[in-house]
C-alpha positions as CSV (number, residue, x, y, z in Angstrom):
1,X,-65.5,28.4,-13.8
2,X,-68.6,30.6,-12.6
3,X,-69.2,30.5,-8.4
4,X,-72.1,29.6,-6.5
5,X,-74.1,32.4,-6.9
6,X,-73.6,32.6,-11.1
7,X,-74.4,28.8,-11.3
8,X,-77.4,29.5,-9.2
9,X,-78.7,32.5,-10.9
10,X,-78.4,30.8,-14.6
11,X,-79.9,27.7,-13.2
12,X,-84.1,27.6,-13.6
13,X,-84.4,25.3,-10.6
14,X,-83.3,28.2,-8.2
15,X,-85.3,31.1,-9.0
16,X,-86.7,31.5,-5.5
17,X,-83.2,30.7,-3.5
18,X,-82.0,33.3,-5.8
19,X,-84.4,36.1,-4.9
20,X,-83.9,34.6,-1.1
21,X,-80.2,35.3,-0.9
22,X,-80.5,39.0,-2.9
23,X,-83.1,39.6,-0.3
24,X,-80.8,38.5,2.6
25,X,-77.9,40.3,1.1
26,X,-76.1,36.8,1.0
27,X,-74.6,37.5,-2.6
28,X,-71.5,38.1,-1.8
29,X,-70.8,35.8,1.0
30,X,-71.3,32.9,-1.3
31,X,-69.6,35.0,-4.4
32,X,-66.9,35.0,-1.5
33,X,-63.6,32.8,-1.6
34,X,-65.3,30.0,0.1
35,X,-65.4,26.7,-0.6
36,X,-68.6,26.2,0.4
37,X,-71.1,23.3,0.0
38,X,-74.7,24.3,-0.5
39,X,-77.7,22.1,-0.1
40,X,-79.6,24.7,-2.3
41,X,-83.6,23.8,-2.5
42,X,-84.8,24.0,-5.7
43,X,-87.9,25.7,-6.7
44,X,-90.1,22.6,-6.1
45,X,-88.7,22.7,-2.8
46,X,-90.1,26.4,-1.7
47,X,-93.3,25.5,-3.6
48,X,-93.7,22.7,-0.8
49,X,-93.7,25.3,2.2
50,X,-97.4,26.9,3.7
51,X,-98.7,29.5,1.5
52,X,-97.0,32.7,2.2
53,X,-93.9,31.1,3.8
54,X,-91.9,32.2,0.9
55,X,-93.3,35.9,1.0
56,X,-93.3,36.2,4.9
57,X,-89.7,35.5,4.9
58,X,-89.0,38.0,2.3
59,X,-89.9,40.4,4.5
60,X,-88.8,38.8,7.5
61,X,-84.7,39.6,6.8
62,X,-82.9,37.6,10.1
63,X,-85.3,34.8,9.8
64,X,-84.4,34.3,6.1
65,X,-81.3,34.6,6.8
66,X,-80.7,32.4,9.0
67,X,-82.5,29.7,6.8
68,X,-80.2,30.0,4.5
69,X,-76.8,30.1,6.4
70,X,-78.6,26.7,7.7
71,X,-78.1,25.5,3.8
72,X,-74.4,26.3,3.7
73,X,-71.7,24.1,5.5
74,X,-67.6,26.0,4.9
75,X,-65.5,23.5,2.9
76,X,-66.1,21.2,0.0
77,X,-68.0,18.6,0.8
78,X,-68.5,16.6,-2.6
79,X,-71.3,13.6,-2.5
80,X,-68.5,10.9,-1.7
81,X,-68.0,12.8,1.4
82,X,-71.0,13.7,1.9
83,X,-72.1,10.0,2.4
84,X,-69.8,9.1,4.5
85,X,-70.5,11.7,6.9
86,X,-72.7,11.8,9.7
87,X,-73.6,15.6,10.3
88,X,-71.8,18.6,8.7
89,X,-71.5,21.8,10.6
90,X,-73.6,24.7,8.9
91,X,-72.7,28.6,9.0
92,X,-75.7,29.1,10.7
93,X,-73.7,27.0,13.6
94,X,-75.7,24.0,13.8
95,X,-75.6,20.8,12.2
96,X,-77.7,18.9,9.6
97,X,-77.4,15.5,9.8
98,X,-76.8,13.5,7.3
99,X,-78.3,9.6,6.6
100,X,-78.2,7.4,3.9
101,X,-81.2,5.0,3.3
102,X,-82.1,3.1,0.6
103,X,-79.8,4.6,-1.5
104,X,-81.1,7.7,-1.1
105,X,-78.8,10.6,0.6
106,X,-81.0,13.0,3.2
107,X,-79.9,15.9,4.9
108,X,-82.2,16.8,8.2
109,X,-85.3,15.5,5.9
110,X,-84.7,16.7,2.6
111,X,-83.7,14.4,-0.1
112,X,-80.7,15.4,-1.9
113,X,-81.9,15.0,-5.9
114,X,-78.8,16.1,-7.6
115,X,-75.1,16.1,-6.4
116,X,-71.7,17.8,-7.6
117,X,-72.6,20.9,-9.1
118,X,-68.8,22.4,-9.5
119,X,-68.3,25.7,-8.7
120,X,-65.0,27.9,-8.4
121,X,-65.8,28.7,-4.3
122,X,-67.1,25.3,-3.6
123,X,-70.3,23.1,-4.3
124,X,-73.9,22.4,-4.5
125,X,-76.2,19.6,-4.0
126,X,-79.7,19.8,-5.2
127,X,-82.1,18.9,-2.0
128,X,-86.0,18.1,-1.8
129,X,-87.1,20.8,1.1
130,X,-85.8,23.6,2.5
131,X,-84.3,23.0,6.0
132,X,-85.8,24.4,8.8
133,X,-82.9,25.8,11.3
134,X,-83.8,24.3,15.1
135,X,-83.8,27.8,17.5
136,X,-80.5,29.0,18.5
């Protein structure tokens, strides 16, 4: 079974997270023993950030990084545990919170669109947005 980072990369939904966590140098923490869950934003969820978010980050290293440890949460948190939770602790070392509504599953205010992509150091869930960390 391929990890996080090998699903991600042959995935065409994540070509920006990818390119975000080689920038970051976050490859090997997530090709790391883990398990981790990842609320990984797609593509369409970059796309939905200001003009030059994406690009201002890339050169913005800590900030980047930071957004992305805010994705991760240590353990393997699959969608039926996922609902019933209220928050999950990220690496970042604040929560998200988690709400269901409607049927629909949100973490902070992205939309989680696809659940229980298995991996062999955890898993990912597909999300709407990319999270915004709150300042430390």
């Amino acid at each position: 079974m391929k990890d996080i980072v090998d699903i991600a990369v042959g995935d065409k939904r994540f070509t920006t997270l990818v390119t975000a966590l080689k920038a970051a140098n976050l490859v090997d923490t997530l090709k790391g023993k883990g398990p981790f869950t990842v609320f990984a934003p797609s593509d369409e969820a970059f796309k939905k950030l200001p003009a030059g978010t994406v690009e201002g980050l890339l050169k913005d290293i800590p900030t980047l990084k930071n957004i992305l440890l805010f994705h991760v949460v240590s353990g393997k948190m699959m969608a039926a545990a996922v609902t019933k939770a209220t928050s999950a602790n990220t690496v970042f070392g604040k929560p998200v919170s988690i709400k269901v509504s409607s049927g629909k599953v949100m973490i902070n205010d992205a939309q989680v669109v696809a659940t229980d992509i298995e991996a062999a150091n955890g898993v990912i869930h597909v999300i709407d947005k990319v999270l915004m960390p709150p300042k430390k």
